[in-house]
N, C-alpha and C positions, 0 to 999 in steps of 0.2 A: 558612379555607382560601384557599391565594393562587388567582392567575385559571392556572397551570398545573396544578396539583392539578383545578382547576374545569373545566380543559377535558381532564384526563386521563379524568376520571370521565364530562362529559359528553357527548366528541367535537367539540367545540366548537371551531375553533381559537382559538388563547392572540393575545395582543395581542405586541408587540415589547418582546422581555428583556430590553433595555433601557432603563429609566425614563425619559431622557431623548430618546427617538424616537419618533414618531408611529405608530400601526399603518399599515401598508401592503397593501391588497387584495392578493388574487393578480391577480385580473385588474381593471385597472381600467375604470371605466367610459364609454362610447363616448361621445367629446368630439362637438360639435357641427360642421361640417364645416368646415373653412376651406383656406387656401390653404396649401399644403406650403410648410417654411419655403426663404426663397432660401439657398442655397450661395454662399459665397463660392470668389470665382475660383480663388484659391489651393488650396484643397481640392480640386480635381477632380484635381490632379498627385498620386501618395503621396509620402508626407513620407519623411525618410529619420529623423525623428525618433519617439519610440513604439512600438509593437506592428506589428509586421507580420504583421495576421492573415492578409493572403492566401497568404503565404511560410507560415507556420505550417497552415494550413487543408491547401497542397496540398505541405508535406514530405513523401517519401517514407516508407512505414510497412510496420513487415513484421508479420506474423500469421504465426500458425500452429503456433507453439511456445510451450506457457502459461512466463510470467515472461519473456518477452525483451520487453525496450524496443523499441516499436516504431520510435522517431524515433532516425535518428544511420544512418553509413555500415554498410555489413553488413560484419559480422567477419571475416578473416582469419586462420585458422587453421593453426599452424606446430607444433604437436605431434607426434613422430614417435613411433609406435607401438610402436619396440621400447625406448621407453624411454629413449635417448638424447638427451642435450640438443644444441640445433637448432646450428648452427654459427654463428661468433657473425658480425656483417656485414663488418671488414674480414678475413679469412679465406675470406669466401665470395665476395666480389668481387675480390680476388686471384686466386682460382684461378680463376673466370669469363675477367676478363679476360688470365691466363696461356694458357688453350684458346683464346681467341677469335687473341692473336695466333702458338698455334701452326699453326691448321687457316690461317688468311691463307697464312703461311709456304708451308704443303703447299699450297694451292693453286694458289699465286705461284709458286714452281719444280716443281710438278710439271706445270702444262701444257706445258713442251719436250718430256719423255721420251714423255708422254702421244700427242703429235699426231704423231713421232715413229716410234712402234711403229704408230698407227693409217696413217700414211702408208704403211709397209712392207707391211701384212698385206693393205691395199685398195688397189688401182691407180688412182688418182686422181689427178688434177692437183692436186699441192698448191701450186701457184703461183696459183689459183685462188682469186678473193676470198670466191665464194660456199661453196667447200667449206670454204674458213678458218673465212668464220664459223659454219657450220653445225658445223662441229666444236667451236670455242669454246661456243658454247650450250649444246650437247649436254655438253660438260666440266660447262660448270658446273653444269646439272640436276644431272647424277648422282655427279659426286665433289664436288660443294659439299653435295648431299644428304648422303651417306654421312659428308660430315665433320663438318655440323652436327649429325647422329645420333650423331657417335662420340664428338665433344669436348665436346659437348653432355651429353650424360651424364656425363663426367670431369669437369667442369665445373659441375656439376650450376646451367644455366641455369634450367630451369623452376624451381627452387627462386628463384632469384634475379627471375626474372618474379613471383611467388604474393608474395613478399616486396615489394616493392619496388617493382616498376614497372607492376603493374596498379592497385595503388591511384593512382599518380599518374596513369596515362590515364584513369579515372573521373573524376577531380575539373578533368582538362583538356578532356575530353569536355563534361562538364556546362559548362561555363564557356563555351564554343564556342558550345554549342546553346543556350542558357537552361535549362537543366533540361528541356529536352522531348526525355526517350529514353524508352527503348522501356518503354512499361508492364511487360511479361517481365524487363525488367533492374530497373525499379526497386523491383519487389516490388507487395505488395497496397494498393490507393489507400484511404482511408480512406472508411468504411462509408457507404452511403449513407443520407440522411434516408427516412421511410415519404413514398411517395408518394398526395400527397391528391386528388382530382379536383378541378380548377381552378374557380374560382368563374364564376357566371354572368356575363358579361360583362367577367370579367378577363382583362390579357394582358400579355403576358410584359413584364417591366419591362425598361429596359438597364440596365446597368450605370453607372457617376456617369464612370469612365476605362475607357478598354477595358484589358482583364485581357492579358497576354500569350499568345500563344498556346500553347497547352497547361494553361493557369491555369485551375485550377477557381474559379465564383463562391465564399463561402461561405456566401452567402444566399442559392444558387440554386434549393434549395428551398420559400423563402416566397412568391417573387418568384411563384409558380402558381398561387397562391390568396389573394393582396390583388391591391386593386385599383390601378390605375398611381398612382405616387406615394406609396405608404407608406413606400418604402424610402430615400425622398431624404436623410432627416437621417443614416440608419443608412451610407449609402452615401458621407456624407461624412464621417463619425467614423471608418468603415474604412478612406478615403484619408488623412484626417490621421491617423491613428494611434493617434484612442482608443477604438477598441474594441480590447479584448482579449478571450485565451480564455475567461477567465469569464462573459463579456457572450453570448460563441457558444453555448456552453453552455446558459447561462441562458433566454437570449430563445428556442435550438429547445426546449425543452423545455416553455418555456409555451408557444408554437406546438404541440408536438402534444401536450397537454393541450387547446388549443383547439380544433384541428379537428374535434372527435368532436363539435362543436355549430353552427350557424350564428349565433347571436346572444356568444356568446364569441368566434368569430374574427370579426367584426366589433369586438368590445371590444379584443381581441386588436391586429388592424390600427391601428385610433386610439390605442392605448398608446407604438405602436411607429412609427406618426408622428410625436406628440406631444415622446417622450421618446429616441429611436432605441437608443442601444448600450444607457440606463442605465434603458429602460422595466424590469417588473417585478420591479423588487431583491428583495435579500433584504430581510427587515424589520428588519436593523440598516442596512440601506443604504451596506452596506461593498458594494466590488466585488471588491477584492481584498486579498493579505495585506503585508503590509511587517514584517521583507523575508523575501522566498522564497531560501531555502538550495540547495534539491535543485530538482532536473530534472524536469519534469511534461508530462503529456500527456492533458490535461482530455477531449480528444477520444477516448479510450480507458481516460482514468482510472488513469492508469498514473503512479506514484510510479518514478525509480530509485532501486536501492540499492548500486549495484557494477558491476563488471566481471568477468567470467568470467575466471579463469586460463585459459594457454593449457598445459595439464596433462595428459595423460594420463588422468587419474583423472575430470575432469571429463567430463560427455556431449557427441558432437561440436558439435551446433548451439550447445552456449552454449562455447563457447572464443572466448577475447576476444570474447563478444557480453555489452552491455550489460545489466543483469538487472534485473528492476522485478515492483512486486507491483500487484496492482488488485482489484477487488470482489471476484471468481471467485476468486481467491486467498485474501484474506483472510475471505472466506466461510466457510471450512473453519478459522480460527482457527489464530494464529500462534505458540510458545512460544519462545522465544527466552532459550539459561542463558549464562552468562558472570561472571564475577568484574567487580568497579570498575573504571570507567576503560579498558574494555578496546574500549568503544564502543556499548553497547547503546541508549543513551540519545543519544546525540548524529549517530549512523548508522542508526539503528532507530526508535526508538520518536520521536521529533520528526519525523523523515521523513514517517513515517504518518500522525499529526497533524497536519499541514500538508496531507499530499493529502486528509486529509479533510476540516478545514476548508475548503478550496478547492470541496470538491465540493458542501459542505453549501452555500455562497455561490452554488453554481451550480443549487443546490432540486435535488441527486441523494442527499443522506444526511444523517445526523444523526451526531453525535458528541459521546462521553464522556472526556474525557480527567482521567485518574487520576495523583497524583505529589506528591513532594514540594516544601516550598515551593523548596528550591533547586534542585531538576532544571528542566535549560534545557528546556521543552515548548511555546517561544513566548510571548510578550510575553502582555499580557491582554485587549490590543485586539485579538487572536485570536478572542476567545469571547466569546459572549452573553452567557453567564450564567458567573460567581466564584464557587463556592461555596469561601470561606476560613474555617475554624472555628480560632480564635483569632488570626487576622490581621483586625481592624475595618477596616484601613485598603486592603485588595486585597476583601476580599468585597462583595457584590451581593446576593447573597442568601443563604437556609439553604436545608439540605435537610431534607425532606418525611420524619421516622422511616419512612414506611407507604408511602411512596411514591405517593400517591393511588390506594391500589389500592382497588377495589368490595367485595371482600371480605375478611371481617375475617382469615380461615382463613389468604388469602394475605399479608398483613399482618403474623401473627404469626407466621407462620412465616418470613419475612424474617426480622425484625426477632431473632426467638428463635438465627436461624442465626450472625447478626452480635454478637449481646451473647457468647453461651456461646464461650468457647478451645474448641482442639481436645482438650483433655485432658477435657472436661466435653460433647465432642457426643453421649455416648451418653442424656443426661439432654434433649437438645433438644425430644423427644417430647413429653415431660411440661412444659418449660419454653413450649412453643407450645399446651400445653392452660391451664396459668394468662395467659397474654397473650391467650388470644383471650379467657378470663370475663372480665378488665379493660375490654380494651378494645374488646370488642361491648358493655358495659354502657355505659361514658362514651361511646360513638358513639352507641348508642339514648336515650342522657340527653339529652347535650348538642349531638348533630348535628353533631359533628363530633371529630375525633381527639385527645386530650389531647399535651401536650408534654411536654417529657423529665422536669420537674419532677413535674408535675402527674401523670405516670405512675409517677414515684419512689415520693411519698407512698401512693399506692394499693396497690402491690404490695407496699410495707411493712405497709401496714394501719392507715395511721394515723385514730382516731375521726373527726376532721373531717371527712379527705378523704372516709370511706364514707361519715357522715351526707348529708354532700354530694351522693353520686352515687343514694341511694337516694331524696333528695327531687328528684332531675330527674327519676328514673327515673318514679317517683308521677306528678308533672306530665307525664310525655308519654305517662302511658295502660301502660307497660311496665314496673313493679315487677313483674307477675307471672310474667310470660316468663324475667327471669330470679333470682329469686329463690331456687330450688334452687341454681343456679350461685355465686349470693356467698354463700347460707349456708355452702356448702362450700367456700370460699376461704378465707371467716373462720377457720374451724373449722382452716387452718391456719398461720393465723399466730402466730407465735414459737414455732413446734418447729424442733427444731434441723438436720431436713432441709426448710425450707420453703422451695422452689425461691423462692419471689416477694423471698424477703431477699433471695439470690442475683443473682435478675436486676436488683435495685433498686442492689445493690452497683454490679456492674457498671454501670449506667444513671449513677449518680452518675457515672463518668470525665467521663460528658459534660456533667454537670450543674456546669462549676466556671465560674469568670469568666472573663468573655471568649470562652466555647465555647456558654454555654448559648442567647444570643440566638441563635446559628445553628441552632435547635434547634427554638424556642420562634415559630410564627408570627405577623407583626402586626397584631392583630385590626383589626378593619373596624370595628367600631362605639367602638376607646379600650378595650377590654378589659371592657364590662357583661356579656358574657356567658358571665363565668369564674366560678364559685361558688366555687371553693378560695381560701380569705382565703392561701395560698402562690401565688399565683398568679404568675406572671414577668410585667416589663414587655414593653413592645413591642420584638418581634425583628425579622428579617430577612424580607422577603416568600419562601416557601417555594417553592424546587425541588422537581416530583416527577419523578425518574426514567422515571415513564410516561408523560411529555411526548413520544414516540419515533415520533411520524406528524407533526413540523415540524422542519425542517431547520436546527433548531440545534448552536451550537458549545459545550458546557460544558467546565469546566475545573474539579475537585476539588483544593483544595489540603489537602493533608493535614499534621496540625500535629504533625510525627515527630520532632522534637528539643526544644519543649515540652512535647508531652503524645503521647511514644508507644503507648501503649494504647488511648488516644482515637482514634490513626490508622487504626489496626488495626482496630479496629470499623468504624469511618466506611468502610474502603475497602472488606472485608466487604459492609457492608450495600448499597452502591454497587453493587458486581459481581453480589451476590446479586437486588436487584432489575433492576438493566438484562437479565441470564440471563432474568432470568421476565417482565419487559415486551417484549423482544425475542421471545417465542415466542409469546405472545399479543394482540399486537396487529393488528387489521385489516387493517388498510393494511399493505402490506409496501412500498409503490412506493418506500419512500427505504433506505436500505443505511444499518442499524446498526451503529456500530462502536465498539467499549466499548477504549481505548489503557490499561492498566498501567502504568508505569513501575518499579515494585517488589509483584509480585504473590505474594509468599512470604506476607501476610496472609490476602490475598482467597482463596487454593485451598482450597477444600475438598471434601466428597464432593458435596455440593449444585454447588458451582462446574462439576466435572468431567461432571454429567448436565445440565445449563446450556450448556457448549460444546456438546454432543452434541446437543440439541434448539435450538439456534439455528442448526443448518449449511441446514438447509431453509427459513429466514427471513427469507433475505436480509440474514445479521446476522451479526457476526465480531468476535471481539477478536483482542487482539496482548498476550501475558503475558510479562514480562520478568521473570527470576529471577537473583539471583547465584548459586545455589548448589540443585539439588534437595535435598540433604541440608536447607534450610529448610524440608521438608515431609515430611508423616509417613511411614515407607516405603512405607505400603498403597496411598498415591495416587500414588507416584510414575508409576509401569506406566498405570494408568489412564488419568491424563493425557497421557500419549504415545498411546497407542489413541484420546482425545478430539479429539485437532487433527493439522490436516492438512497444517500445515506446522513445520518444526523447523528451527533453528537455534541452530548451538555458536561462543561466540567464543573467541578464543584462553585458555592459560589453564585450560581446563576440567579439572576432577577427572579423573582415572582409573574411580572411580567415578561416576562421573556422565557421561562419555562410553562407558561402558560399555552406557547405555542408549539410549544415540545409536546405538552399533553394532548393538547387538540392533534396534532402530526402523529400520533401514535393511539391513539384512539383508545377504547376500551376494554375489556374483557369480562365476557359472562364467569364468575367464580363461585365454590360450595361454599358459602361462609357457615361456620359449626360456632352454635355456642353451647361453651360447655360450664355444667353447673357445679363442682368437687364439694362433698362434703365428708368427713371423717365415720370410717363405720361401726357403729357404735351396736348393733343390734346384735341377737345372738347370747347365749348362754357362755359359761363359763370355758366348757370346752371350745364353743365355736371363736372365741373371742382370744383363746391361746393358740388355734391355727391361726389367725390373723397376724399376731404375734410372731409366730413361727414365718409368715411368708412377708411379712413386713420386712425382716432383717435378711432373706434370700433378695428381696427384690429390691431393698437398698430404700425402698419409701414405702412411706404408710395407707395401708388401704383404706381406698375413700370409694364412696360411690359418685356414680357420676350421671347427668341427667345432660341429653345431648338434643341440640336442635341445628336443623340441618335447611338454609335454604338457599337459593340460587340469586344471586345479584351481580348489579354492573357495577364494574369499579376502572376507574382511569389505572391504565398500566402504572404511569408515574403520575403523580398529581404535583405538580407547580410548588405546589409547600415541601415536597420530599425532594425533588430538584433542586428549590432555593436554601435547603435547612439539614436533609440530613445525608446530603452527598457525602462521602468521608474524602479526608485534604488523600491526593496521590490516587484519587478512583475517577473513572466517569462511566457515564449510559452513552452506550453506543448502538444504533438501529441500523440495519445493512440491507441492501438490496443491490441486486447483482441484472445485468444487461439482459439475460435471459427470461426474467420476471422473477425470479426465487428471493423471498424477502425475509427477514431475521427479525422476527420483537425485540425490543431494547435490551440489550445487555450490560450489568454490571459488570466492571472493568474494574482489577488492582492493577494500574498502570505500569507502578514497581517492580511489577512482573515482569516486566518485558525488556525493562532497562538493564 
């Protein structure tokens, strides 16, 4: 059993997945005291080269609405509500600046008549400078008023303000001020660290440059509880520019791991003198990914994926607001159907994969990423651990059949879900009562799990292999315990229902060249402690699934145009055990999350009560399917009631957005019908104002006859899903762990890429 398997079973943490890395403490141990290292001059200025973590630390950030990107300007929203599309820009600046110089005009020759009639009605000296002016001011109060009210409206300026020139005064504002406006304008600042009480005789450190004003530190919550001088090196890697997000992430995190001890944040502090931005890595001692595709926001954990249309249909707050998913989100398990090519994989599912590799680098999560070998899911210097079955030359290691699980029950019943199709799960019962006699006998024989081979033989029943396992059994005190149990296995082998053929059939897919070493573990002692003369050479050191409390990156490559059958298990038994190590495991502190790229194998009844019991576990997958019709119809329903978040991309079946609409249900709306007809009535004068306000308002007056009533209409209707998706968009529905749920959203996926 490899040392992940060893530290599933035992709690133990595993060494770095890596063969060629050193293991790496969490915390290391407190260095001897010495002098904080000197800064060079040039470091105390920030560089204009690198990471700008203080610009990133104090970007503006909005909350408050689950799935909106926190980082980026806030949205402006131009959707008009009866439906009508927005007028297009030069059209609208046209008639703008048509009103602006009609109401000039009226203003400009209407003050003679104006001052005029006011001279006759009031007996005043109008040769009088003071009453001139007092009359001119008074003009322009109240007919410059009335006029910017009248043509203003004809004109329709505040649309042209909302449009157009308040974004430009924000971004001339900011530029003025340095970014320091008004908290209320820029939204909600980014969360505060927990505050620790300050260490005995520590004090406040400075800063290496003064920050600008209104610049938040983003170390200025360590700076309360080390003592002066830890932060010197960290204070000159964030002037030149190489700390990054991950490093921010990283280092608060073991900080407050630390604080709960005095003799850790002391370890804590000398780590992070020592070593500053790059103290306690992860134990591949990667820092960060090359290269990052999508938009991130480590500080909230927040991947983008799109841009909100600016629609009708969509909810106000995400119209043109940028849309992202994070823990809370994918907590709740994400199903995502779509046809090839249409983007699920290259806009979805890599996205996710990458923020959580990122996160797992930063010690907040662990991750399974599931796929074929040709799906782009990131290079391999992504992930810890390769498991490639039939690629020798990308794999790292195999996977663990049993997944280092304690008990045999949960072992075989894995294992039993992943061999048997769906056409043969009604037999799983009984095919999880012959795997556990097998293999609770060879565990109590041999002390450890047989391999795929080695499991063949048995379940077939062949003489050697049982001589074999009833003389371990002898030797370790246990032939009698289970004795009943293989009398009655034997008893039935070669009849022509004997599940154990069956499963050995099946086992063989795995059992061919080139798949079996990823199968077969490599023993520790050269292979003496194999009794079966079939015994396989030395494999791959084993992956167990239940590795799921260290903040690794795995990467399943599935061997689907070699050996598809084999994939199908493999991915099966993957999904099947991370479902059941993700609800069972201890520790929840790190965010499980199990990525699909083609999950039409892995669903099954087991899969779907698997979503359901990981949404309180701090654990979430992302299931991408081309088609529900890949899946039986009984699960289809199911699996929509299992996950909390859905998404259709363009493309989609009729039937299969059939259940997108039913899953999102319907909405009471005012439907208006409106009747326009040309206004014809009126004399000759009234018919040349019309004239006159025809050409201010850019269209012809018409009268209009308006009926106004309430009905129920499907959010998205199945024909709008299957027909007028646009190529590069999709509807995406959210709901998040706490119960705050999102109506479906129009997505520009382009957005976000």
């Amino acid at each position: 059993m490899d040392q992940y398997a060893k530290s599933a079973a035992t709690g133990e943490r595993p060494e770095v997945p890596r063969p060629d890395a050193p293991p790496v403490p969490p915390v290391p141990p407190v260095p001897p005291p010495q002098v904080p290292p000197a800064v060079p001059a040039a470091a105390s200025a920030p560089s204009h080269q690198g990471f700008d973590l203080v610009g990133w630390f104090n970007a503006p950030r909005r909350t408050g609405h689950p799935g909106v990107f926190a980082l980026g300007p806030e949205p402006v929203s131009r959707a008009v509500e009866d439906g009508r599309p927005p007028t297009s820009a030069a059209r609208l600046w046209f008639r703008a600046l048509l009103n602006l110089l009609v109401a000039y005009e009226v203003l400009h020759y209407g003050y003679g008549p104006m001052s005029w009639l006011v001279g006759a009605l009031i007996p005043w000296d109008a040769a009088s400078d003071v009453v001139s002016l007092m009359l001119t001011v008074l003009y322009v109060i109240i007919v410059g008023g009335l006029l910017v009210w009248f043509f203003g409206r004809m004109g329709r300026w505040p649309e042209l303000w909302r449009r157009y020139l308040r974004p430009w005064t924000r971004i001339v504002a900011a530029a003025l001020i340095g970014h320091t406006t008004d908290p209320a304008d820029e939204g909600p600042q980014p969360p505060a660290s927990p505050q620790v009480p300050a260490q005995a005789g520590a004090a406040p450190q400075p800063h290496l440059a003064p920050l600008a004003a209104g610049r938040a530190d983003p170390w200025q919550a360590l700076r309360s509880t080390l003592p002066p001088g830890s932060l010197a090196l960290l204070d000159a890697q964030t002037a030149a520019g190489r700390a990054t997000d991950v490093d921010h992430t990283r280092v608060h995190r073991a900080w407050r791991s630390a604080t709960e001890d005095a003799q850790r944040l002391a370890a804590f502090a000398g780590g992070v003198r020592a070593q500053g931005a790059s103290a306690f890595p992860h134990p591949s001692g990667a820092r960060d990914l090359a290269p990052r595709r999508s938009a991130h926001d480590l500080l909230l954990g927040q991947v983008r994926l799109g841009r909100g249309e600016d629609v009708v249909k969509n909810p106000p707050p995400y119209r043109g607001a940028e849309v992202a998913l994070d823990q809370r989100l994918l907590g709740t398990s994400l199903l995502a159907v779509g046809p090839a090519a249409t983007g699920k994989t290259s806009r979805l599912v890599r996205p996710v994969a990458e923020s959580l590799c990122l996160q797992a680098l930063c010690g907040t999560a662990v991750v399974v990423v599931v796929g074929a070998a040709d799906a782009d899911l990131g290079p391999d210097d992504w992930y810890d651990v390769v498991v490639a079955p039939g690629d020798p030359a990308r794999a790292r290691y195999g996977l663990d059949l049993f997944g280092a699980s304690r008990s045999v029950d949960e072992a075989a019943g894995r294992l039993a879900d992943a061999l048997l199709p769906e056409e043969l799960a009604l037999r799983a019962e009984s095919a999880r009562g012959v795997l556990h006699t097998v293999c609770g006998a060879f565990r109590a024989g041999y002390e450890r799990d047989p391999g795929v081979r080695e499991l063949c033989v048995l379940l077939r029943g062949e003489p050697r292999a049982w001589a074999g396992l009833r003389e371990s059994l002898a030797a370790a005190g246990r032939a009698a315990d289970f004795r009943a149990a293989l009398e009655h296995r034997e008893r039935q082998h070669g009849r022509a229902d004997d599940l154990g053929a069956l499963l050995a059939d099946r086992l063989e897919l795995l059992d061919r060249p080139g798949l079996a070493e990823s199968f077969n573990s490599a023993p520790e002692d050269g292979g003496s402690d194999r009794s079966s003369s079939d015994r396989v050479g030395e494999g791959l050191p084993l992956f167990a699934v239940r590795a799921l409390e260290h903040p690794l990156r795995v990467r399943v490559v599935l061997p689907e145009r070699s050996h598809p059958e084999a994939a199908r298990i493999v991915a099966r038994l993957v999904c099947g055990q991370f479902l059941h190590a993700a609800a069972v495991r201890r520790d929840r502190s790190l965010f499980a999350g199990l990525v699909l790229d083609d999950a039409s194998a892995a669903v099954d009844l087991s899969t779907v009560r698997g979503l359901q019991r990981i949404r309180g576990a701090n654990a979430g997958a992302v299931l991408a399917l081309r088609s529900l019709a890949d899946l039986p119809e009984g699960l289809r329903a199911p699996l929509f009631g299992a996950v909390g978040c859905r998404m259709a991309f363009p493309g989609l079946a009729p039937w299969d957005g059939r259940l997108f609409s039913e899953a999102w249900g319907t909405v009471w709306i005012s439907e208006r019908d409106v009747t326009r007809a040309p206004d014809t009535s009126g004399g000759f004068l009234r018919r040349g104002l019309r004239g006159v306000r025809s050409v201010l308002q850019g269209e012809r007056v018409q009268t209009e006859s308006v009926t106004i009533r309430r009905v129920e209409r499907e959010r998205w209707s199945p024909s709008d899903l299957a027909h007028a998706l646009p190529s590069g968009h999709a509807v995406l529905s959210l709901s998040s762990v706490d119960g705050a749920s999102v109506p479906p959203i129009l997505l520009d996926l382009r957005a976000g890429s």
